[in-house]
BAFI-3210 file (N, C-alpha, C; in Angstrom, 3 decimals, decimal comma, padded with zeros to 6 digits):
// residues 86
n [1|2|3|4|5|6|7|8|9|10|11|12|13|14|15|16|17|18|19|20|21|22|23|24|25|26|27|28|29|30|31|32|33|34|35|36|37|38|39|40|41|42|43|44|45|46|47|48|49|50|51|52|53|54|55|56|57|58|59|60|61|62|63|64|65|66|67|68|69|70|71|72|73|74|75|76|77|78|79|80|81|82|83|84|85|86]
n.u [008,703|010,816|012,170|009,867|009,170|011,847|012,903|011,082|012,821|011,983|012,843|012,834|013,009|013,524|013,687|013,819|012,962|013,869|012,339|011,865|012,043|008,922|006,529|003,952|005,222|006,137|003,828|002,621|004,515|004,256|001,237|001,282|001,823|003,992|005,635|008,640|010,098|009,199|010,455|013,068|013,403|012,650|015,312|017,532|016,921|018,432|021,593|022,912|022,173|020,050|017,672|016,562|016,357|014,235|015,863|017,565|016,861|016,522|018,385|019,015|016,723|017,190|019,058|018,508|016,747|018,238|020,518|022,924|022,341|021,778|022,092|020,886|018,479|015,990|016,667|016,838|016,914|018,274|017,819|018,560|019,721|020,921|019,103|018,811|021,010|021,147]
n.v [-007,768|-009,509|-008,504|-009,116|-012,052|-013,101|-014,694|-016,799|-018,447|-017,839|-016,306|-013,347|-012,467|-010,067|-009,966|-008,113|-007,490|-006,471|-005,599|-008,501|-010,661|-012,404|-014,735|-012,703|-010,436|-010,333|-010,495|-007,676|-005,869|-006,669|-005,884|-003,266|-000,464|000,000|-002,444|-003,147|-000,983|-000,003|-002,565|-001,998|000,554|-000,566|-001,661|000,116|001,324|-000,645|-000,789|-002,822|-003,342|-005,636|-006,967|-008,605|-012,471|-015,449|-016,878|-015,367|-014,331|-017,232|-018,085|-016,228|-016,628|-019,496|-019,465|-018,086|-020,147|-021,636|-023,354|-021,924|-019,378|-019,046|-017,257|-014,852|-012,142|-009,662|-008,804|-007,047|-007,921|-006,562|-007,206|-006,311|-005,418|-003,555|-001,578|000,241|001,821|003,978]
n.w [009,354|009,467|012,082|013,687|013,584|013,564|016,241|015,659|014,239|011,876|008,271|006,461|003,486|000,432|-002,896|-005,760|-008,654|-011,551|-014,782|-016,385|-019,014|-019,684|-020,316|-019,246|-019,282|-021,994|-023,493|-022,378|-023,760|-026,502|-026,737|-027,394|-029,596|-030,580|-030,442|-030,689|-030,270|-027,991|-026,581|-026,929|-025,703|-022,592|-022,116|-023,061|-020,222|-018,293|-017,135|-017,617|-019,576|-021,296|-020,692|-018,182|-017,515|-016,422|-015,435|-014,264|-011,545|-010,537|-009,401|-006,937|-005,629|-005,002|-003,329|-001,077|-000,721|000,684|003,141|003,037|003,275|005,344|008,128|006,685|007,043|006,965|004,466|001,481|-001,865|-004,868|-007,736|-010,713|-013,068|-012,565|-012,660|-010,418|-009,591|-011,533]
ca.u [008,407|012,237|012,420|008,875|009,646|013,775|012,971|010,609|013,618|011,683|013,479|012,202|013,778|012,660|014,010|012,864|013,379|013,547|011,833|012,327|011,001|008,326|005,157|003,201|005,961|006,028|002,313|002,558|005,103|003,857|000,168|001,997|001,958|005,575|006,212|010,297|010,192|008,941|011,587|014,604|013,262|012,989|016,470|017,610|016,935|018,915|022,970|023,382|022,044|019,613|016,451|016,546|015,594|014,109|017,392|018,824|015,955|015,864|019,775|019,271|016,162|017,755|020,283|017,446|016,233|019,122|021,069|024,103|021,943|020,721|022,252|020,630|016,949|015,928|017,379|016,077|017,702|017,844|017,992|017,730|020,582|021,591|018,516|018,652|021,747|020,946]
ca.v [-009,162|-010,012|-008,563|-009,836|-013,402|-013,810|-015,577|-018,212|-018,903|-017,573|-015,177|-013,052|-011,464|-009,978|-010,561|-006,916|-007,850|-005,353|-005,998|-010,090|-011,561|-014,067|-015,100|-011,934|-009,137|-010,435|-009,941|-006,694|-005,415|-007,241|-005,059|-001,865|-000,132|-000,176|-003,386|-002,910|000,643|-000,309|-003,247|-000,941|001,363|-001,295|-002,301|001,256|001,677|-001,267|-000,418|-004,175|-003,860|-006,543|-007,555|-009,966|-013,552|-016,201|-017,609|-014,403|-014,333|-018,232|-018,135|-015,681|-017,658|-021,195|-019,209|-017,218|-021,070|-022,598|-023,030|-020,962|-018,072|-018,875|-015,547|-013,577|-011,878|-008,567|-007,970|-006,772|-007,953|-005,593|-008,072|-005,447|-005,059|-001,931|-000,462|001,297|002,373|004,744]
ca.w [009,559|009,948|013,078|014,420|013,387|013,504|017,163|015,401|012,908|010,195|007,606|005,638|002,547|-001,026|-004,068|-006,165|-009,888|-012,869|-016,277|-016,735|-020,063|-019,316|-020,902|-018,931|-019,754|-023,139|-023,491|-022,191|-024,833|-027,751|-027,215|-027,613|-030,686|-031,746|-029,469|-030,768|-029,532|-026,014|-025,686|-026,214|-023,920|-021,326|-022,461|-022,323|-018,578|-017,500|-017,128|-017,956|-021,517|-021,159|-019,995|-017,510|-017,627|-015,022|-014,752|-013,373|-010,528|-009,874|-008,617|-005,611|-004,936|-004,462|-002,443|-000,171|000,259|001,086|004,408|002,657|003,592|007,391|008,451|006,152|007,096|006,475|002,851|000,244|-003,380|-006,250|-009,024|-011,779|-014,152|-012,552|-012,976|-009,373|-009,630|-012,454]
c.u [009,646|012,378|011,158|009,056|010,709|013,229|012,189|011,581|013,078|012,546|012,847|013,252|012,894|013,704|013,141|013,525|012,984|012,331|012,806|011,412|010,724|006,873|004,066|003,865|006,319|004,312|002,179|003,607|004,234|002,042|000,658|001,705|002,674|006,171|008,161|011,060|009,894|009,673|012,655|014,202|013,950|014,495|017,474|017,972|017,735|020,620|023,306|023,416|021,652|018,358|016,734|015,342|015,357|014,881|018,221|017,796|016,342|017,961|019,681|018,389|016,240|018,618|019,518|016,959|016,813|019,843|022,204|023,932|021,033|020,878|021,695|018,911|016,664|016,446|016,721|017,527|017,343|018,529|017,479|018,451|021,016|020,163|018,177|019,738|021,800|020,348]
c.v [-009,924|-009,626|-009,288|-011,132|-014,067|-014,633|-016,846|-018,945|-018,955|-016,336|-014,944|-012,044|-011,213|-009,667|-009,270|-006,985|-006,590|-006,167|-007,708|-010,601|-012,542|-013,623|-013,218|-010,615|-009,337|-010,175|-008,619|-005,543|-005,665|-006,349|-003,960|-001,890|-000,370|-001,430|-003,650|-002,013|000,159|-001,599|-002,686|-000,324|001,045|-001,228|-001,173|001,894|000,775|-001,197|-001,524|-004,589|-004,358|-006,705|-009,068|-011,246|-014,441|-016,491|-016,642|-014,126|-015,768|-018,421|-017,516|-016,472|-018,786|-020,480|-018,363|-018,465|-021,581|-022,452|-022,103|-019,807|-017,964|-017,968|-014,843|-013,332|-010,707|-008,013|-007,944|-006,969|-007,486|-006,673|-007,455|-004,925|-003,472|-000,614|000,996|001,987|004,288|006,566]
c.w [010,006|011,328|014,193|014,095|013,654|014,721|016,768|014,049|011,628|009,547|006,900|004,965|001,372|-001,616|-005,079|-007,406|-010,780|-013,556|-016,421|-017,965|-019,413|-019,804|-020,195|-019,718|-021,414|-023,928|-023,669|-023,335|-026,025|-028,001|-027,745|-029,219|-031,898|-030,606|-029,476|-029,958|-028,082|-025,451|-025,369|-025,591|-022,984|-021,306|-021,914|-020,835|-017,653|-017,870|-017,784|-019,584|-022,124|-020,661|-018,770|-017,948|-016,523|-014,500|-013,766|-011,832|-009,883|-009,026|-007,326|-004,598|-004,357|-003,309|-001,552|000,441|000,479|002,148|004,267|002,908|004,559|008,469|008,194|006,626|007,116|005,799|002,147|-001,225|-004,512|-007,368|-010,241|-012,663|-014,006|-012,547|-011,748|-009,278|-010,696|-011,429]
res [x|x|x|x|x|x|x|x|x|x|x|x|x|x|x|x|x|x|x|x|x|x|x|x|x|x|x|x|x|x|x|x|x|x|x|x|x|x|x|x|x|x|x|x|x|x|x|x|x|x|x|x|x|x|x|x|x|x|x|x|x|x|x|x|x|x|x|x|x|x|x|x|x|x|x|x|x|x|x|x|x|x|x|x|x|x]
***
């Protein structure tokens, strides 16, 4: 889409988030069995040590909509506490 669009000055990027607590992924733990056991897991898998939170998503976003990033179009952002690195 970045390259079929760049001439109508549209960009397109994504933003590919780990495990982020929020009202749905808290849901989704909390059915679980041992809902403790299936947060460290999550927790577990991310190098960072952490779960991410909205806040760590809504930063790349302001900066994906902002002119500070009118260069950028066909990226993809791993916003995931490391977890691709692994």
């Amino acid at each position: 889409m970045a390259v079929d669009h760049g001439h109508e000055n549209i960009r397109v990027n994504a933003i590919c988030p780990s495990f982020v607590e929020a009202d749905l992924t808290a849901a989704v733990i909390n059915r679980a069995p041992d809902p403790t056991a299936v947060r460290s897991e999550r927790i577990a898998v991310h190098p960072i040590g952490r779960l991410g939170q909205p806040e760590d998503i809504a930063g790349p976003a302001v900066y994906l909509a902002s002119d500070e990033s009118s260069w950028v179009t066909g990226s993809v952002f791993p916003v995931d506490g490391g977890y691709l690195a692994i």
